[in-house]
C-alpha positions in Angstrom: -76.5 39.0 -102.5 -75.0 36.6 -105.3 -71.9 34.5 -104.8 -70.0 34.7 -108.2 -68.9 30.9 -109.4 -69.4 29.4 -112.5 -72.3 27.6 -114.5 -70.0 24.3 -113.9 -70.1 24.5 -110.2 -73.6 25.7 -110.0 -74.5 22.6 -112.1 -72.1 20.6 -109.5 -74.1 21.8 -106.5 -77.4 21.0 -108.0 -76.7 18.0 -108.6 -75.0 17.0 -105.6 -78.0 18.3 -104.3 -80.5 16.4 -105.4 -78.6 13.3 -104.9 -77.5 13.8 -101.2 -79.6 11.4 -99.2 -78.2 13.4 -95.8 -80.9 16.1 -94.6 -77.8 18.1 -93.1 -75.5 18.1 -96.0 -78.7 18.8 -98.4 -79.9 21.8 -96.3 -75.9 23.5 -96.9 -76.2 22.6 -100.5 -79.1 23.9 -100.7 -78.6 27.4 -98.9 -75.3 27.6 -101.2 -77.3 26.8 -104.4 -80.0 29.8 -103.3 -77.0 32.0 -102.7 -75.5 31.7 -106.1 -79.0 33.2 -107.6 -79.0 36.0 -106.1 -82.0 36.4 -106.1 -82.7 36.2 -102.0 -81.0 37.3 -98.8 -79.5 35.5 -96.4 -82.5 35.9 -94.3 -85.1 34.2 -96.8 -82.8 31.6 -97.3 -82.7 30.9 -93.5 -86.0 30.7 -93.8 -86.3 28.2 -96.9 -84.1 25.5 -95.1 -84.8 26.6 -91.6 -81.9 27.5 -89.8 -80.6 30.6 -88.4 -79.4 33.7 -90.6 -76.4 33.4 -88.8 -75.5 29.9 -90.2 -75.8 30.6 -93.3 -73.8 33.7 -92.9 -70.6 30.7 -92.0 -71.8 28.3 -94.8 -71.4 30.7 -97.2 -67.8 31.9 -96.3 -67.3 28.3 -96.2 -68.4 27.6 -99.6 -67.0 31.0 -101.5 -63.6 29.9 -99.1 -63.2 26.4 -100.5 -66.2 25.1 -102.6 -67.9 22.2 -101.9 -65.6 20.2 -100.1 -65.5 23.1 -97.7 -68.7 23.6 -97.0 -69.8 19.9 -96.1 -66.8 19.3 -93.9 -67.9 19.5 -90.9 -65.6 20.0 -87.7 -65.8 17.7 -84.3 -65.2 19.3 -81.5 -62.8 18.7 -79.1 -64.9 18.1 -75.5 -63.4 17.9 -72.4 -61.7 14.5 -71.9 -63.0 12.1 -69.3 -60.8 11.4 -66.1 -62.3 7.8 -66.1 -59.7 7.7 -69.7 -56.2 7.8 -68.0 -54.7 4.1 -69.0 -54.2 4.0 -64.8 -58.1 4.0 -64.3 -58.6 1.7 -67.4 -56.3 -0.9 -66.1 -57.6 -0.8 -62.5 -61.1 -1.1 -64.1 -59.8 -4.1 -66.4 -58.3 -5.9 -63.3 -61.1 -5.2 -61.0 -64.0 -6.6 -63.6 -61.5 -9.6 -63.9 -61.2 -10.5 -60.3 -65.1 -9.6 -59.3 -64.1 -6.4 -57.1 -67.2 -4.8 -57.8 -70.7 -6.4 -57.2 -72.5 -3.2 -58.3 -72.0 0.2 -60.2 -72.4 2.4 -57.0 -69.5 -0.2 -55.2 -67.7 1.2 -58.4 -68.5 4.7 -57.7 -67.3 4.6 -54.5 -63.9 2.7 -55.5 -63.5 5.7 -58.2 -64.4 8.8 -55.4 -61.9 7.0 -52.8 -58.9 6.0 -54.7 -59.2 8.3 -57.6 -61.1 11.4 -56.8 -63.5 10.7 -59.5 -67.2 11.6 -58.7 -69.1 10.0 -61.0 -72.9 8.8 -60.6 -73.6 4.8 -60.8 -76.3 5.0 -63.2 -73.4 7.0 -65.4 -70.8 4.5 -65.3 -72.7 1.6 -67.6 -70.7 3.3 -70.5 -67.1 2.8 -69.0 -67.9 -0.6 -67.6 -69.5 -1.9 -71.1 -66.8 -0.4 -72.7 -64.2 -2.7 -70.4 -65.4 -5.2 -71.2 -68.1 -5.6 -68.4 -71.5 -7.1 -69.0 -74.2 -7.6 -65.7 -74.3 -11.1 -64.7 -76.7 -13.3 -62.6 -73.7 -15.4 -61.0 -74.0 -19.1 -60.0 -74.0 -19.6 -55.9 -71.5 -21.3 -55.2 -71.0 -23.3 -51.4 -69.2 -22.0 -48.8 -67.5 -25.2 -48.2 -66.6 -26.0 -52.0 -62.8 -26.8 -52.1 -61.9 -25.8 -56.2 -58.4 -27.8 -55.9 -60.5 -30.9 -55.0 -62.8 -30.2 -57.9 -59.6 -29.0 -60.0 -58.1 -32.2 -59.1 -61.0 -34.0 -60.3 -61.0 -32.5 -63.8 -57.0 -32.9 -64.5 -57.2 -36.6 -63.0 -60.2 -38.4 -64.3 -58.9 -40.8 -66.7 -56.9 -41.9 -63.3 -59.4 -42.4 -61.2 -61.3 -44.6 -64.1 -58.2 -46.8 -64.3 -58.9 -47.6 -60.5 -62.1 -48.8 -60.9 -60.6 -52.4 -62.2 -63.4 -52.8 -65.0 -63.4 -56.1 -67.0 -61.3 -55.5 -70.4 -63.7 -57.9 -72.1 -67.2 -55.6 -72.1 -67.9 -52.3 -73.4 -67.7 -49.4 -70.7 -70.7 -46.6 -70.5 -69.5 -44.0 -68.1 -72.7 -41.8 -67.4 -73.3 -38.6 -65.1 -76.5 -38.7 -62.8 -78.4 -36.6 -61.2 -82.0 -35.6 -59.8 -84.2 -32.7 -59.6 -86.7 -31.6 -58.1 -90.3 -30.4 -59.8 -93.7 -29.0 -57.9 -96.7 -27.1 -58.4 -95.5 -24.4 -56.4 -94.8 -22.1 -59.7 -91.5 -20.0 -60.4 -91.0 -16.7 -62.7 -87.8 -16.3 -65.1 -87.3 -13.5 -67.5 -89.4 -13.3 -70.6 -89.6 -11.4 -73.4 -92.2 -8.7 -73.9 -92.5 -5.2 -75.4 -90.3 -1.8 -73.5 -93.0 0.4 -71.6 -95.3 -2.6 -71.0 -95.7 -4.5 -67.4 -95.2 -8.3 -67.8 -97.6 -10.3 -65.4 -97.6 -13.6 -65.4 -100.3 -16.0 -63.0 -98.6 -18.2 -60.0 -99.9 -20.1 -57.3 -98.6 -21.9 -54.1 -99.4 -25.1 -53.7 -96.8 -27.8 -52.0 -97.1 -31.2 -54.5 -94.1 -32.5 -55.7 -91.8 -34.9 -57.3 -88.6 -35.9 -58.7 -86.8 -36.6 -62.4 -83.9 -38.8 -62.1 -81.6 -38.2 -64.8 -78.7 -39.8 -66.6 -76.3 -38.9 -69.9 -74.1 -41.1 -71.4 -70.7 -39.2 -71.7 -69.3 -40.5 -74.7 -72.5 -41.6 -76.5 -74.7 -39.1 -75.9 -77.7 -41.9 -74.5 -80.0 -41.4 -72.0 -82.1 -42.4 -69.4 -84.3 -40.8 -67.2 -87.7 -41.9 -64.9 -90.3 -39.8 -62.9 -90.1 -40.7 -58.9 -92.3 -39.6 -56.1 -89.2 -39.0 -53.7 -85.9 -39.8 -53.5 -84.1 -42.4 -51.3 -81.3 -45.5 -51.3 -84.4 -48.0 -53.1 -85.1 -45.1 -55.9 -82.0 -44.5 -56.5 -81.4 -49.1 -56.9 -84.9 -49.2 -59.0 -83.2 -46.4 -61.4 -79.6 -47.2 -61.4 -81.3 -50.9 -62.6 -82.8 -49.1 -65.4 -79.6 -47.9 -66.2 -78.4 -51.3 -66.5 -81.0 -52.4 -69.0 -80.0 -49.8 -71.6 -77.1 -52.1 -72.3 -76.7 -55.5 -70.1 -73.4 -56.3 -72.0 -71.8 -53.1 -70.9 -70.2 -52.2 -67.0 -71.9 -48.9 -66.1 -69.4 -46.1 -64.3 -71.7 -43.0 -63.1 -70.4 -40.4 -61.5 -72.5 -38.6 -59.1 -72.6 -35.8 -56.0 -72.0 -37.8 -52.5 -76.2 -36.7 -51.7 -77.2 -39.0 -48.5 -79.5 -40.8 -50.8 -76.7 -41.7 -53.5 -75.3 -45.5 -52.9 -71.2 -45.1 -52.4 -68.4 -47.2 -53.8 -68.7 -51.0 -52.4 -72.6 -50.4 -51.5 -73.6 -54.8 -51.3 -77.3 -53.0 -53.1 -75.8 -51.7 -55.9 -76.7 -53.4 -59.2 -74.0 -55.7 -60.9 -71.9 -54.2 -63.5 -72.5 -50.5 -61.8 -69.4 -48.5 -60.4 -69.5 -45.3 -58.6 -67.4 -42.4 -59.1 -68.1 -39.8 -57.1 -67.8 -35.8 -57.6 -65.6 -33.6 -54.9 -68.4 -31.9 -52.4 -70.6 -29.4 -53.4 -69.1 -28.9 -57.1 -72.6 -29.3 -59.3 -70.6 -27.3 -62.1 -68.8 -31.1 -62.8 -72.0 -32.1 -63.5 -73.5 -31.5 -66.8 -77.1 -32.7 -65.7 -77.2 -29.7 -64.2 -76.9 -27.7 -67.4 -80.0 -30.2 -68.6 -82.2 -29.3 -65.4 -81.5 -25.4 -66.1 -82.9 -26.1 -69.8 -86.2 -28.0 -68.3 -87.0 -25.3 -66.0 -86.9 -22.6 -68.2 -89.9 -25.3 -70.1 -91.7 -25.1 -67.0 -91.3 -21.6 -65.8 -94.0 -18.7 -65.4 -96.8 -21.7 -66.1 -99.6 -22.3 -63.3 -100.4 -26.7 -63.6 -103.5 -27.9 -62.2 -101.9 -31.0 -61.5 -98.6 -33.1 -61.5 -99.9 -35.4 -64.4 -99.8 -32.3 -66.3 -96.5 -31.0 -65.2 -95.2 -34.0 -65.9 -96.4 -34.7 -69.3 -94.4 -30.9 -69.8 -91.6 -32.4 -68.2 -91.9 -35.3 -70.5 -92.1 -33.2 -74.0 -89.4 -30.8 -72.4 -87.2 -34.0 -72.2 -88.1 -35.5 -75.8 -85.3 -34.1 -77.8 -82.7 -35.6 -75.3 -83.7 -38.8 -75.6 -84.5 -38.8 -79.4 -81.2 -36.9 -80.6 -77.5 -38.1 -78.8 -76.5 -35.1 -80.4 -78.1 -32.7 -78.0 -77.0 -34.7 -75.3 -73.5 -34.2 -76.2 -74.0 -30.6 -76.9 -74.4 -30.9 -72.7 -71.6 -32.7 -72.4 -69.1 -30.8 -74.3 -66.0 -31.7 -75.8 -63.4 -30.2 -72.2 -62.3 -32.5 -70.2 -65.1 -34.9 -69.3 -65.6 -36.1 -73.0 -62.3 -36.2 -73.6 -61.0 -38.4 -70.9 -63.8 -40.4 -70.7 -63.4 -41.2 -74.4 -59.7 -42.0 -73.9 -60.6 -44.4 -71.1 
C-alpha cells in the first residue's frame, strides 16, 4: 500500500525524522515515512519499527487524517479518578498532618476505611500523604510534665526577666546559654549514607567509661567556652562557671540554664562574682540552643568504636574547633528568633 501526499510532506517527515530525539515519536514517523513508498505492507513495516500490525493500521489513518500533527498527538486517557481526591478527604488529610493525628500510614488507613469507606493499603498511601504535604519525621520526645505556656511565657518575656536581674549599668553584659553533655565509649549508630541494595554494618562495642563536656555560647557574640569534666556536680559546675568569668573579667555574666540538681540557683553564696542565673521553665531543652550544638557533636562521634576516652575526646575536641574559632557558627546556633533578639536589645 502507498499513502498519496506530496514530495513536500515526504521531505517534511524525513526530516522531522531524523531529527526527533523521542524513540516513540521516531518509530510513528518512521512507519508513516515507509508507508508513503509503497513499497511494503503494513506487516513489514510492523516489523521494521517493531510494533504490532495493528498500530500501524491507526497511525496511518492518523497521518492520511491529519498529517503530522495528527499522527504524533498522542491521547491521555482518562483513568478512574481516585476517592482519596474529593477536596473533603484532602482537607481532612491537610488538617490531620497539621495537628499529628496520624503516627503511621496504616493509623491513616484505618482513619480512611472508618470515616470514609476508603480501603486503601498503607504502603499505598505514601503518594497522597507526600502529595499533602507530609514528609516522615523522627520527632523530638518531649516530657510529660513540660508546661509550653511556661516555656511560651519565657520566649515572649525575656528582655523582662533580664531587667530583674539589677546588673551594674557601668560593665558590659555577656548573657550565655549553658549546658552539659554526656560522652562514653559505649558506641551509638545514626543513619549514614551508603549505596540502595547494599547492607550498612558498622562495628560497636559496650563498654561503660565516661565523661562530660560542659558547654557555653555567648548569645549576642557568638563566643564560647567549653571544658572536659569527669562528672558533673555543684564544684564542676563553680570550677566552669569561673572559666566563664575569665573570658571577660570586666563584663557581669547572665547564663541561662535548665534547673538540673547539679546547676547553682539564683542567690547560690558559691557562685562566682559578676555571674547571674536565669533559669529555663522545666523540661524545655528546645530554649536551649546548646542542645542543637550537642546534636551536631554526636553525629562527629557516631557509628565509631574508641579504644579509649583520650581518643574520644581528642574527636570531641576537633568536632568542637569550628565553634570556638568562628562566632559565626556559633550564632548560626543561636539564630536570629527571639533569644538573639531580646538579648541584644537588653
Amino acid at each position: 500500500m502507498k499513502i498519496a501526499v506530496s514530495e513536500a510532506e515526504k521531505e517534511e517527515l524525513q526530516k522531522r525524522r531524523r531529527a526527533c530525539d523521542d524513540t516513540r515519536q521516531q518509530a510513528r514517523l518512521q512507519a508513516a515515512w515507509l508507508a508513503t513508498t509503497g513499497e511494503y505492507t503494513h506487516q513489514q513495516i510492523a516489523e521494521a519499527v517493531g510494533r504490532a500490525r495493528s498500530t500501524i493500521q491507526i497511525w496511518v489513518n492518523q497521518f492520511e487524517a491529519g498529517g503530522i500533527t495528527a499522527l504524533l498527538a498522542r491521547k491521555k486517557a482518562p483513568g478512574r479518578t481516585s476517592p482519596l481526591q474529593s477536596s473533603a478527604v484532602q482537607t481532612a488529610l491537610a488538617r490531620g498532618l497539621r495537628t499529628g493525628q496520624w503516627l503511621t500510614a496504616p493509623q491513616l488507613a484505618a482513619w480512611l476505611r472508618k470515616e470514609h469507606g476508603i480501603d486503601r493499603r498503607a504502603k499505598s498511601l505514601y503518594y497522597w500523604l507526600g502529595k499533602s504535604g507530609g514528609a516522615l519525621k523522627v520527632p523530638r520526645p518531649v516530657h510529660v510534665k513540660r508546661d509550653p505556656a511556661a516555656a511560651a511565657e519565657f520566649q515572649a518575656h525575656l528582655y523582662d526577666k533580664l531587667g530583674t536581674l539589677s546588673l551594674p549599668g557601668d560593665r558590659p553584659i555577656r548573657i550565655w546559654v549553658a549546658d552539659e553533655s554526656r560522652y562514653g565509649l559505649h558506641s551509638f549508630t545514626r543513619r549514614c549514607w551508603g549505596l540502595r541494595g547494599v547492607r550498612i554494618v558498622k562495628p560497636s562495642q559496650q563498654k561503660y567509661q565516661w565523661g562530660y563536656v560542659y558547654g557555653a555560647l555567648e548569645v549576642v557574640s557568638g563566643q564560647t567556652e567549653f571544658r572536659l569534666m569527669p562528672s558533673v556536680n555543684l564544684e564542676f559546675m563553680r570550677d566552669f562557671l569561673v572559666q566563664l568569668v575569665a573570658n571577660d573579667a570586666l563584663a557581669e555574666h547572665v547564663v541561662i540554664w535548665d534547673q538540673a540538681g547539679f546547676h547553682q540557683r539564683p542567690g547560690d553564696s558559691s557562685l562566682p562574682e559578676h555571674v547571674h542565673l536565669l533559669p529555663l521553665p522545666p523540661y524545655s531543652p528546645e530554649l536551649n540552643p546548646v542542645e542543637k550544638l550537642w546534636d551536631v557533636i554526636k553525629d562527629a562521634v557516631a557509628n565509631r568504636v574508641f579504644s579509649g576516652l583520650g581518643r574520644l575526646e581528642s574527636a570531641l575536641t576537633e568536632a568542637l574547633r569550628p565553634f570556638w574559632t568562628s562566632a559565626e557558627r556559633t550564632r548560626q546556633l543561636v539564630g536570629d528568633g527571639w533569644l538573639h533578639v531580646q538579648a541584644n536589645a537588653s
